[in-house]
HTML snippet that shows the backbone in 3Dmol.js (N, CA, C, O; Angstrom):
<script src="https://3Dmol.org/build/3Dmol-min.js"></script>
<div id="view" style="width:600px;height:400px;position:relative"></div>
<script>
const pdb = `
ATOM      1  N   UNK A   1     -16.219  17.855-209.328  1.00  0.00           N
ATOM      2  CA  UNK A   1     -16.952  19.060-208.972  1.00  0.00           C
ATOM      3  C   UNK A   1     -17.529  19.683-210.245  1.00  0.00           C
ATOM      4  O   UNK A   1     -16.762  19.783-211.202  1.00  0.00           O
ATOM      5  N   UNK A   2     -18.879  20.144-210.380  1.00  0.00           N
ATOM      6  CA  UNK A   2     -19.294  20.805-211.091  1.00  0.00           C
ATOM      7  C   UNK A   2     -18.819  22.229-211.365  1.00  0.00           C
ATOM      8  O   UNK A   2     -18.063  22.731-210.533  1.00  0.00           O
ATOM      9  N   UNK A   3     -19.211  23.008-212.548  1.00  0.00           N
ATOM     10  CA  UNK A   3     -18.380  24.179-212.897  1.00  0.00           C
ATOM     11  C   UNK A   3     -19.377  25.112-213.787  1.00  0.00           C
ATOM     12  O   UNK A   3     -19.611  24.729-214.934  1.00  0.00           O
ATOM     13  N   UNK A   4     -19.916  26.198-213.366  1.00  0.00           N
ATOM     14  CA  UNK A   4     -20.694  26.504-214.664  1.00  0.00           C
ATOM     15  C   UNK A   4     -19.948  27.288-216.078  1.00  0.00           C
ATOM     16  O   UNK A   4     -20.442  27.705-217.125  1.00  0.00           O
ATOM     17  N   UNK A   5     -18.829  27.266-215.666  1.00  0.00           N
ATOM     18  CA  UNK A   5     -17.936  27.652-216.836  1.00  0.00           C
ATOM     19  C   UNK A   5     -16.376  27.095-216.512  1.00  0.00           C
ATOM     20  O   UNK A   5     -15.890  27.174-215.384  1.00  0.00           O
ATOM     21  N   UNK A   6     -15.713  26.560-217.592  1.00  0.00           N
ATOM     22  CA  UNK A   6     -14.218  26.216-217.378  1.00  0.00           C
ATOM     23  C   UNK A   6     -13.622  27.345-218.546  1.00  0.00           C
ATOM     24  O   UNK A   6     -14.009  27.841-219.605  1.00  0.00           O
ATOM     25  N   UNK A   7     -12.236  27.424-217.497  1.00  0.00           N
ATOM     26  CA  UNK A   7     -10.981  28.418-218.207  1.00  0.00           C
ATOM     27  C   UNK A   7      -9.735  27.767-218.413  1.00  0.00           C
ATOM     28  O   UNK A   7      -9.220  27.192-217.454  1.00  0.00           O
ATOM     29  N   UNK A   8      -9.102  27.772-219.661  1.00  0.00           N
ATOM     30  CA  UNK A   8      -8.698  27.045-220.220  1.00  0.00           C
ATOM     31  C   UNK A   8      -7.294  27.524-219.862  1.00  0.00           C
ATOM     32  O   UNK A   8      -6.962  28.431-220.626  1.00  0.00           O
ATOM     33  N   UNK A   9      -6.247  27.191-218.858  1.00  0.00           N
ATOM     34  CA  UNK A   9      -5.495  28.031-218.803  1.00  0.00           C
ATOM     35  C   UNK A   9      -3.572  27.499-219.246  1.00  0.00           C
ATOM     36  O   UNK A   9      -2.576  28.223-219.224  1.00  0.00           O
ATOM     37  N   UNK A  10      -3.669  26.091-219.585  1.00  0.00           N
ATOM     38  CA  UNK A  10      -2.477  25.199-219.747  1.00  0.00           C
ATOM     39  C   UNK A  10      -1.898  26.017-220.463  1.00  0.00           C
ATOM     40  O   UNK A  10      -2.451  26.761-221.273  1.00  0.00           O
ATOM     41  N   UNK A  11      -0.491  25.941-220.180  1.00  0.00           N
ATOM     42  CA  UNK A  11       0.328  26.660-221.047  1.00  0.00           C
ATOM     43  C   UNK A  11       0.760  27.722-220.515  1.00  0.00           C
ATOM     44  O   UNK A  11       1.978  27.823-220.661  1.00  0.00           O
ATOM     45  N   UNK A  12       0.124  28.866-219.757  1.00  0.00           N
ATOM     46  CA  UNK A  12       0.244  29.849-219.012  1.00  0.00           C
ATOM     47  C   UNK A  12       0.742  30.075-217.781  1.00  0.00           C
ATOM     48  O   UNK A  12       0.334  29.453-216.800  1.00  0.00           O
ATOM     49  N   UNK A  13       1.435  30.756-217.737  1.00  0.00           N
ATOM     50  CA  UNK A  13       2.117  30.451-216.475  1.00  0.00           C
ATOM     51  C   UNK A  13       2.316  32.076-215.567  1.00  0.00           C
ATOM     52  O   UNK A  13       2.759  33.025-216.214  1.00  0.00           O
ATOM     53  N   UNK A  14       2.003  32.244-214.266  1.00  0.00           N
ATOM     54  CA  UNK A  14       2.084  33.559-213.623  1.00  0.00           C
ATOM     55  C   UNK A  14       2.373  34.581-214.005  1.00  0.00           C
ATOM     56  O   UNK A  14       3.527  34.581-214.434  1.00  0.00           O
ATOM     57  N   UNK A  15       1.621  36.013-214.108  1.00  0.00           N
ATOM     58  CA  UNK A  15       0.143  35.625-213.221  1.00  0.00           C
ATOM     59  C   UNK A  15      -0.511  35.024-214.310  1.00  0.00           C
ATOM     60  O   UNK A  15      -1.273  34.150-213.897  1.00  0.00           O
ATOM     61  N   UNK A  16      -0.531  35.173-215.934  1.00  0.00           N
ATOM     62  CA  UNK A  16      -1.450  34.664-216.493  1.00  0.00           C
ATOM     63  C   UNK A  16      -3.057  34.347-216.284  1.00  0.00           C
ATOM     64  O   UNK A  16      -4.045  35.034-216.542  1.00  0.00           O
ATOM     65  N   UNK A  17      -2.846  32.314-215.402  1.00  0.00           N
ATOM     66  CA  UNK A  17      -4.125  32.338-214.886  1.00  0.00           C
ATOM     67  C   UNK A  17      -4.991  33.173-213.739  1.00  0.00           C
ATOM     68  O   UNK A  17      -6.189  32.913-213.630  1.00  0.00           O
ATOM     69  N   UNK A  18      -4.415  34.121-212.929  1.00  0.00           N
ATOM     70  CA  UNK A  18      -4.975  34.737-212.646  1.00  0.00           C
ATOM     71  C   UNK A  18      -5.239  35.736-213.273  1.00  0.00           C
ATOM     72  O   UNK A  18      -6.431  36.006-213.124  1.00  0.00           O
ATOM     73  N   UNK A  19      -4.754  36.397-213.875  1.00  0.00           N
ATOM     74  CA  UNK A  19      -5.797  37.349-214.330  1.00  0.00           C
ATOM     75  C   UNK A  19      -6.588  37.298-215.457  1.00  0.00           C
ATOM     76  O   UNK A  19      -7.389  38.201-215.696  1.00  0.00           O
ATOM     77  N   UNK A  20      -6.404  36.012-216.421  1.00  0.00           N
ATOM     78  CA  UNK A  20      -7.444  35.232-216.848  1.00  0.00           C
ATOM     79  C   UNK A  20      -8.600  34.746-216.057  1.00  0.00           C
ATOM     80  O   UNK A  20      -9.727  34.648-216.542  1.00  0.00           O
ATOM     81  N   UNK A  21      -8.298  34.434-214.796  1.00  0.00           N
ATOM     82  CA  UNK A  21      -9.360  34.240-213.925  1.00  0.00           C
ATOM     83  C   UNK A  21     -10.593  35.687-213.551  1.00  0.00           C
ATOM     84  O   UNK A  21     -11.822  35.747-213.594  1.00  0.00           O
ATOM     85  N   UNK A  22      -9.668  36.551-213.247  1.00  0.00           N
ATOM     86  CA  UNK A  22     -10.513  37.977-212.985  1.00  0.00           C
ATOM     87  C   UNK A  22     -10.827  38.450-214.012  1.00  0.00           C
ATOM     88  O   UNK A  22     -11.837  39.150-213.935  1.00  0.00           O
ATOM     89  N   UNK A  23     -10.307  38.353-215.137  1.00  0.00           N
ATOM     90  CA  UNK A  23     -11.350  38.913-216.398  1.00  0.00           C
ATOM     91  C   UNK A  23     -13.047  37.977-216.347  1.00  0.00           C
ATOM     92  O   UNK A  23     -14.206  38.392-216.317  1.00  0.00           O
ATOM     93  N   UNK A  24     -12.349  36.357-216.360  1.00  0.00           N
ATOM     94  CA  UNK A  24     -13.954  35.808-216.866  1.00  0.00           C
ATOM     95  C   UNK A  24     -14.666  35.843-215.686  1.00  0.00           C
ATOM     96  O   UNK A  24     -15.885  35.791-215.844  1.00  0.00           O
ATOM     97  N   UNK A  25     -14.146  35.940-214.194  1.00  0.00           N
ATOM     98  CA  UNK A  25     -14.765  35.770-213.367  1.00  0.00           C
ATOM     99  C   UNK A  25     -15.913  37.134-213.101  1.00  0.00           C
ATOM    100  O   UNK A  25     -17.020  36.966-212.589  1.00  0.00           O
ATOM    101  N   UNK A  26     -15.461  38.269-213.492  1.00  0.00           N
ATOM    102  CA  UNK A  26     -16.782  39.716-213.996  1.00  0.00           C
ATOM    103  C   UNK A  26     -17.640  39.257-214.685  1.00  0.00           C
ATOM    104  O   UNK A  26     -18.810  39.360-214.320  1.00  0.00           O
ATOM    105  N   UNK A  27     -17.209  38.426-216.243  1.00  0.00           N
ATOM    106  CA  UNK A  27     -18.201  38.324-216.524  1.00  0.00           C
ATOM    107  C   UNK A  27     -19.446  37.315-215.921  1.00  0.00           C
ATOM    108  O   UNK A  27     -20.450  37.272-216.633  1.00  0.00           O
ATOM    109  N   UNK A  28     -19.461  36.590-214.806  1.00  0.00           N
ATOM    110  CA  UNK A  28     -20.212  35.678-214.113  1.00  0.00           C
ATOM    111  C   UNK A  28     -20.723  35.957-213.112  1.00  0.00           C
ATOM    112  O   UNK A  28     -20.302  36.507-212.095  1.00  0.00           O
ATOM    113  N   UNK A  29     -22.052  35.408-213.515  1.00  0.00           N
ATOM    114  CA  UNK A  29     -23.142  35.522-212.112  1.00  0.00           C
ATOM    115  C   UNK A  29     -22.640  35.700-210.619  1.00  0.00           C
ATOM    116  O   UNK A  29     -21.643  35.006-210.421  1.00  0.00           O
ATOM    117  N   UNK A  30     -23.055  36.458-209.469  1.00  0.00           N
ATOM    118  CA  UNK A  30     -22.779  35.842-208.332  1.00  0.00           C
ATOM    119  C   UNK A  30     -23.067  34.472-207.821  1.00  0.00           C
ATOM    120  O   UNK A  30     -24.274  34.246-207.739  1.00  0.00           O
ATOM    121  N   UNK A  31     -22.570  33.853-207.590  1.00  0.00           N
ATOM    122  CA  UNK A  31     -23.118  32.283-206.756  1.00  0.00           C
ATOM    123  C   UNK A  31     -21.944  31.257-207.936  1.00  0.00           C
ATOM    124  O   UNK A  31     -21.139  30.366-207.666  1.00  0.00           O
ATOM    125  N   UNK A  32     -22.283  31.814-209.092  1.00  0.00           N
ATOM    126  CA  UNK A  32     -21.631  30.428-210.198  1.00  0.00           C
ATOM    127  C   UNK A  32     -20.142  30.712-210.070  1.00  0.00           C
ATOM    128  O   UNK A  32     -19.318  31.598-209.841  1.00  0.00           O
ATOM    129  N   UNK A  33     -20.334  29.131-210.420  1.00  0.00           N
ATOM    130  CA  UNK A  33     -18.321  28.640-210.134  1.00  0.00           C
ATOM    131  C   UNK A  33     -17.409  28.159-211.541  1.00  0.00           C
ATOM    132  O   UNK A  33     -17.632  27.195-212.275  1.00  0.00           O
ATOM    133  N   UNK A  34     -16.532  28.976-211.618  1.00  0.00           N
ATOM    134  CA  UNK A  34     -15.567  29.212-212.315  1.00  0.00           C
ATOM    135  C   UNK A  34     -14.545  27.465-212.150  1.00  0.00           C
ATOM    136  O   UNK A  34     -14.347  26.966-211.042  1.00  0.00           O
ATOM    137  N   UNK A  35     -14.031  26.797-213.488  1.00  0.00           N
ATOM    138  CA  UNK A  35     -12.961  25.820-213.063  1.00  0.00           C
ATOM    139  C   UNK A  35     -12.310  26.381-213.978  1.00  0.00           C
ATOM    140  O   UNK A  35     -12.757  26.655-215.092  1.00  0.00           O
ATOM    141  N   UNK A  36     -11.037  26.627-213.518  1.00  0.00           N
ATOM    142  CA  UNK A  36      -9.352  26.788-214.125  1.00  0.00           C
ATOM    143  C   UNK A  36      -9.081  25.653-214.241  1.00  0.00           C
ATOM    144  O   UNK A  36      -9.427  24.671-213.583  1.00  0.00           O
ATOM    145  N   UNK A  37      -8.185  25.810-215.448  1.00  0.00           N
ATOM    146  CA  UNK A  37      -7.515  24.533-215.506  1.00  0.00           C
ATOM    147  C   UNK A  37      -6.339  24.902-215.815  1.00  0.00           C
ATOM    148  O   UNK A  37      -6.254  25.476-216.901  1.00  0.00           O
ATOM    149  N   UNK A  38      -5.221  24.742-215.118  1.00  0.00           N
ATOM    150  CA  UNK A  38      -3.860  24.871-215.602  1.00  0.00           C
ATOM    151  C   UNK A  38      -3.050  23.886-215.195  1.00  0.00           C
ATOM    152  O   UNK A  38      -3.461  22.958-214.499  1.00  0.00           O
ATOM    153  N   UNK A  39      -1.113  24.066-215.826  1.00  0.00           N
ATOM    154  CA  UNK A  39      -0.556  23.543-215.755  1.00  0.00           C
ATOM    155  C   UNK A  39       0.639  24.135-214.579  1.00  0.00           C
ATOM    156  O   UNK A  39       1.504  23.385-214.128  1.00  0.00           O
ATOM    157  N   UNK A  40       0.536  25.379-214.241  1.00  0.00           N
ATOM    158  CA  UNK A  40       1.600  25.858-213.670  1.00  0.00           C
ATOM    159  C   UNK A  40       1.193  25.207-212.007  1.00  0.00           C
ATOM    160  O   UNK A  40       0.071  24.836-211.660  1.00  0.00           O
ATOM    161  N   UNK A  41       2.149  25.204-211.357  1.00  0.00           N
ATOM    162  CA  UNK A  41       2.017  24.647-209.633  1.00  0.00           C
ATOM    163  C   UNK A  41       1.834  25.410-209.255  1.00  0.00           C
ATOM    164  O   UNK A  41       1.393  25.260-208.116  1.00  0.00           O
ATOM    165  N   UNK A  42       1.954  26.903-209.729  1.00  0.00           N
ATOM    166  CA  UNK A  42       2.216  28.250-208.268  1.00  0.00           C
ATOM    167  C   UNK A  42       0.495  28.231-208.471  1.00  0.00           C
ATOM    168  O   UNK A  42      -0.168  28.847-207.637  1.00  0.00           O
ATOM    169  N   UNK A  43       0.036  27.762-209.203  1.00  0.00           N
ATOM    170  CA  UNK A  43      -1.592  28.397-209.332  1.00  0.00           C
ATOM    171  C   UNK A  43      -2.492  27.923-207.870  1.00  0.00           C
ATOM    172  O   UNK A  43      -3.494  28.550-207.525  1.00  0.00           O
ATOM    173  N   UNK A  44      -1.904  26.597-207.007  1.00  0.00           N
ATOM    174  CA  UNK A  44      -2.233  26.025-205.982  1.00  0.00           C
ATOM    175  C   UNK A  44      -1.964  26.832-204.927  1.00  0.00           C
ATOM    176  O   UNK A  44      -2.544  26.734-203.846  1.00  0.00           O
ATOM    177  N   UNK A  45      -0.709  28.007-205.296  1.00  0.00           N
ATOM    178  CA  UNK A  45      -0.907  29.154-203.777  1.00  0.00           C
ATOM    179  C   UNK A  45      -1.766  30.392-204.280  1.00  0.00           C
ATOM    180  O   UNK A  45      -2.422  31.059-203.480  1.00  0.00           O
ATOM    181  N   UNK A  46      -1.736  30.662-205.596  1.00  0.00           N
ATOM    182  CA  UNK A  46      -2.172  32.086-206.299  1.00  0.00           C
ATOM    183  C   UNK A  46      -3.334  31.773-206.217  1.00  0.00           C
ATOM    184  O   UNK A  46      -3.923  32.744-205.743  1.00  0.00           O
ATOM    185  N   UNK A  47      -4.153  30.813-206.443  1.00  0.00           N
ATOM    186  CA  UNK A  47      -5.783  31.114-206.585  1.00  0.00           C
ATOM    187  C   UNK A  47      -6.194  30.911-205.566  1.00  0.00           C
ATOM    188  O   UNK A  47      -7.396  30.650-205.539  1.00  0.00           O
ATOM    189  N   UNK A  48      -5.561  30.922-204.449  1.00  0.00           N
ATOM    190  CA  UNK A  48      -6.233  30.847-203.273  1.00  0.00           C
ATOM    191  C   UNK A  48      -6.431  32.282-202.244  1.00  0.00           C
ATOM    192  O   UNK A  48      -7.279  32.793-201.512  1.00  0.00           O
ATOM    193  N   UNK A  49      -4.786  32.569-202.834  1.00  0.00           N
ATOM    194  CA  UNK A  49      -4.457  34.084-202.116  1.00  0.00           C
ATOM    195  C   UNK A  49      -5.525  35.153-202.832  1.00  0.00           C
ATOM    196  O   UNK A  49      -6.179  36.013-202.241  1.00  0.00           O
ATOM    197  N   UNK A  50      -5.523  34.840-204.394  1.00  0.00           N
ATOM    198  CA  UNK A  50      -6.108  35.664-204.831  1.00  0.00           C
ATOM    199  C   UNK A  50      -7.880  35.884-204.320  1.00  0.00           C
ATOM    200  O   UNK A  50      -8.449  36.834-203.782  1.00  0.00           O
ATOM    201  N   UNK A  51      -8.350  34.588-204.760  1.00  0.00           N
ATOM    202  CA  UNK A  51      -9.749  34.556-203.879  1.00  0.00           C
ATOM    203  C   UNK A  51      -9.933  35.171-202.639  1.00  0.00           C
ATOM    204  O   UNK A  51     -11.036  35.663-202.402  1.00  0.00           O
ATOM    205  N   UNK A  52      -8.830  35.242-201.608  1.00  0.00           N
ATOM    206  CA  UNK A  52      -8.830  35.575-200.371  1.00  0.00           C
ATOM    207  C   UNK A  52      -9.067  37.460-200.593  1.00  0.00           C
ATOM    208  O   UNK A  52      -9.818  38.195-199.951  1.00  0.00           O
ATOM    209  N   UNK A  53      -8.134  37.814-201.715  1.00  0.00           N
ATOM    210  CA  UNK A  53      -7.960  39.462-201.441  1.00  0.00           C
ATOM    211  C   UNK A  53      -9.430  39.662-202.312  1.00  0.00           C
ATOM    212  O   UNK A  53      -9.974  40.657-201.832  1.00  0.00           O
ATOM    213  N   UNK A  54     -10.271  39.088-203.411  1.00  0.00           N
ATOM    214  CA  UNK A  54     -11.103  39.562-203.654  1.00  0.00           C
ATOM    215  C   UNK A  54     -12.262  39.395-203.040  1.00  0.00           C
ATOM    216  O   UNK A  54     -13.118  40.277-203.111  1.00  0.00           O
ATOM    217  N   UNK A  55     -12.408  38.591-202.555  1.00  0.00           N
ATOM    218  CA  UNK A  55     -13.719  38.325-201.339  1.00  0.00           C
ATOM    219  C   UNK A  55     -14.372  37.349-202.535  1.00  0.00           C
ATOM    220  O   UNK A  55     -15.592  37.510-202.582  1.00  0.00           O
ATOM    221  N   UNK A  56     -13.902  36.427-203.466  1.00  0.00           N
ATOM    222  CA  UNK A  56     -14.455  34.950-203.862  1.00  0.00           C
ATOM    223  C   UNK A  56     -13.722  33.732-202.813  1.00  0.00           C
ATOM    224  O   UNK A  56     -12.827  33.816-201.972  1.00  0.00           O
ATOM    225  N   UNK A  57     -14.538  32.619-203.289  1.00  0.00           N
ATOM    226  CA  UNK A  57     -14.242  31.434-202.760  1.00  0.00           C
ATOM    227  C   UNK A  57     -13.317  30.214-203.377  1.00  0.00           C
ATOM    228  O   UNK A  57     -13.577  30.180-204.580  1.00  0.00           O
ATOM    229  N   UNK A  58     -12.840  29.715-203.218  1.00  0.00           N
ATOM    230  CA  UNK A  58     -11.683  28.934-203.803  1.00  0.00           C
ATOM    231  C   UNK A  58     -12.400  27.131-203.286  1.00  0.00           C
ATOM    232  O   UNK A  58     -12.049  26.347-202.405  1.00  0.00           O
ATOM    233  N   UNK A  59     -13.320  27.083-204.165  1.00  0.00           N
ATOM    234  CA  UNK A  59     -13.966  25.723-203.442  1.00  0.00           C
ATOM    235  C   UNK A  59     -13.587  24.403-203.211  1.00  0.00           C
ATOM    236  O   UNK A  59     -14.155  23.653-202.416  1.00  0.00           O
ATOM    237  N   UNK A  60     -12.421  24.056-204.054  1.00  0.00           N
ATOM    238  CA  UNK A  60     -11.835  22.851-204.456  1.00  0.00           C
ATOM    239  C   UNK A  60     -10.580  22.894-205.424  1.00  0.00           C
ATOM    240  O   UNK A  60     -10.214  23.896-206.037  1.00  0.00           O
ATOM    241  N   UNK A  61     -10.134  21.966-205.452  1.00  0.00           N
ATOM    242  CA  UNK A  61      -8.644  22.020-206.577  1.00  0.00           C
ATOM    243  C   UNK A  61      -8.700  20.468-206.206  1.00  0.00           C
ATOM    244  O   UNK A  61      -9.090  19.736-205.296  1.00  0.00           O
ATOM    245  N   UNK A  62      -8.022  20.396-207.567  1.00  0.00           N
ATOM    246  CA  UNK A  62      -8.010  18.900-208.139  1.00  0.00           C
ATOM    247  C   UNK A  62      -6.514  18.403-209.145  1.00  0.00           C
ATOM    248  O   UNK A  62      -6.128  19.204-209.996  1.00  0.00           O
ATOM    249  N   UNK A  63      -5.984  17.462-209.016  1.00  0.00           N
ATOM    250  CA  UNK A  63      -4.790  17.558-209.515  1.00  0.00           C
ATOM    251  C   UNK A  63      -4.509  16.310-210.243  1.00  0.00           C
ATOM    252  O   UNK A  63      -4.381  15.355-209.477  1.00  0.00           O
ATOM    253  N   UNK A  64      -4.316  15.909-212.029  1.00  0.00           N
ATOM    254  CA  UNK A  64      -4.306  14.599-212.631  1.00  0.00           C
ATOM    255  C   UNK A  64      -3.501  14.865-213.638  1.00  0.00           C
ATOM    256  O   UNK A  64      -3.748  15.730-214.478  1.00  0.00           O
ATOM    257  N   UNK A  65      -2.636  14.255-213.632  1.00  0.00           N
ATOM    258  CA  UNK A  65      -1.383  13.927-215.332  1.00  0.00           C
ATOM    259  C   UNK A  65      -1.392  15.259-215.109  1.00  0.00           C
ATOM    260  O   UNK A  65      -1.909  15.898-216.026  1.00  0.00           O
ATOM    261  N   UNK A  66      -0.968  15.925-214.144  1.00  0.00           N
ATOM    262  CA  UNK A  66       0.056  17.339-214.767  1.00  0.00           C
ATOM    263  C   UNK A  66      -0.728  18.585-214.653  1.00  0.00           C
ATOM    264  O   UNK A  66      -0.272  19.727-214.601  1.00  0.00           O
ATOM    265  N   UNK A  67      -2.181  18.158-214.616  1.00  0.00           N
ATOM    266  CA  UNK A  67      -3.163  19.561-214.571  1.00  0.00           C
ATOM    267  C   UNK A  67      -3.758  19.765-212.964  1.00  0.00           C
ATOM    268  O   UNK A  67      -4.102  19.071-212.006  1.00  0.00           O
ATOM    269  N   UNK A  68      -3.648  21.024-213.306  1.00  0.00           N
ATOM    270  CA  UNK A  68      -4.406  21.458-212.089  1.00  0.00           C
ATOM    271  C   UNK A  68      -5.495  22.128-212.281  1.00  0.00           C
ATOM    272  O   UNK A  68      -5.513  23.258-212.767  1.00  0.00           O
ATOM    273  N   UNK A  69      -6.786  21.304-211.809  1.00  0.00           N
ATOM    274  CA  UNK A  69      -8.150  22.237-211.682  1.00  0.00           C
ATOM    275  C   UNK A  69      -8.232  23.018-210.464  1.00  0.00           C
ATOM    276  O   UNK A  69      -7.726  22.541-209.448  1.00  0.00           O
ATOM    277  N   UNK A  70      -8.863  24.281-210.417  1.00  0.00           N
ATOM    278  CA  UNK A  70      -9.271  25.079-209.390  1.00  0.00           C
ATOM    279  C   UNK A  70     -10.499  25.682-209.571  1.00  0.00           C
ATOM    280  O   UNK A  70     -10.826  26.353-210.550  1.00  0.00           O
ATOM    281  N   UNK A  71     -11.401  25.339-208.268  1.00  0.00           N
ATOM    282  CA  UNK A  71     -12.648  25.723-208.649  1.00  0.00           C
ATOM    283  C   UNK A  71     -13.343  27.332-208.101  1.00  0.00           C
ATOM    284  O   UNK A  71     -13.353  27.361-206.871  1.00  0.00           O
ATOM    285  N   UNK A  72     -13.723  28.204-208.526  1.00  0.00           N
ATOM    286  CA  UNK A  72     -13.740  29.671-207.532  1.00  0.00           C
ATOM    287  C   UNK A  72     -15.278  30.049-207.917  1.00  0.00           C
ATOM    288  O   UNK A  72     -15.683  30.238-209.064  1.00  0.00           O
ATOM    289  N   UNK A  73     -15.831  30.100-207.063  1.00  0.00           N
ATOM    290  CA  UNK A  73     -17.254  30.568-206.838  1.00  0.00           C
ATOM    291  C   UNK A  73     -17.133  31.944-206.654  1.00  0.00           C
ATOM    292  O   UNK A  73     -16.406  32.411-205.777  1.00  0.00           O
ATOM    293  N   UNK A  74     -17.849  32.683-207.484  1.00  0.00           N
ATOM    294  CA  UNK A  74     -18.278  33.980-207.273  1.00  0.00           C
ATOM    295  C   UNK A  74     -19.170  34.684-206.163  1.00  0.00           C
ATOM    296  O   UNK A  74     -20.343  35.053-206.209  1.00  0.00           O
ATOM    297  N   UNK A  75     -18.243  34.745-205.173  1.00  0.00           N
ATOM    298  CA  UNK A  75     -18.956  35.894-204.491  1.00  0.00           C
ATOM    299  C   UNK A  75     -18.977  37.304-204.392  1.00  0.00           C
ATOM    300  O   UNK A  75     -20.104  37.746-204.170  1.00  0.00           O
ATOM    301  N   UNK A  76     -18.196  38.033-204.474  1.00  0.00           N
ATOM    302  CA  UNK A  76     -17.558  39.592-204.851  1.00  0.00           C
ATOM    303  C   UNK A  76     -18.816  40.309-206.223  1.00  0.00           C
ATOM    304  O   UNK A  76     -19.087  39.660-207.233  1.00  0.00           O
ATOM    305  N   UNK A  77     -19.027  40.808-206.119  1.00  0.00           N
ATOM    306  CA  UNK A  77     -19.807  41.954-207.543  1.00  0.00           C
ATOM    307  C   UNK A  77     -18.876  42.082-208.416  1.00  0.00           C
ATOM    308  O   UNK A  77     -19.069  42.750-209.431  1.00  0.00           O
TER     309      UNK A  77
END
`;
const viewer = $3Dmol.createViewer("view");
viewer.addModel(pdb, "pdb");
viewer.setStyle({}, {cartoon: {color: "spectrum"}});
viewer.zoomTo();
viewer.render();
</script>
C-alpha cells in the first residue's frame, strides 16, 4: 500500500504510537494516508479504535518479521 508519509514508531509502545499518530496526522492533508510502523501488537486494536473515535480511516495493516504497518487516511480536519 502506498503512504504519503510513514511514522516511524518501533520501539514505542502504548499509547505512544498513537499519539504519535495524532500529532503527524494534523499536520496532513485531508484525503493523504499516514503508514505507522510499529512493533507493539496492541497497535492492531488501538489504531483502529482510535480512527473510529476520530472520524479517520484505518485502510490496511500489514504484518512482517515483527513489524506492524498501519495505514490511516485522513479524513477528520
Amino acid at each position: 500500500m502506498k503512504a504519503d508519509k510513514i511514522l516511524d514508531c518501533v520501539g514505542l509502545y502504548c499509547p505512544m504510537p498513537v499519539i504519535k499518530t495524532s500529532q503527524e496526522i494534523k499536520k496532513m492533508k485531508t484525503g493523504e494516508t499516514l503508514e505507522v510502523v510499529a512493533d507493539d501488537k496492541g497497535i492492531k486494536q488501538d489504531m483502529p479504535a482510535w480512527c473510529k473515535t476520530t472520524g479517520n480511516e484505518c485502510v490496511g495493516m500489514e504484518e512482517e518479521n515483527g513489524e506492524i504497518k498501519v495505514y490511516v487516511k485522513k479524513l477528520a480536519v
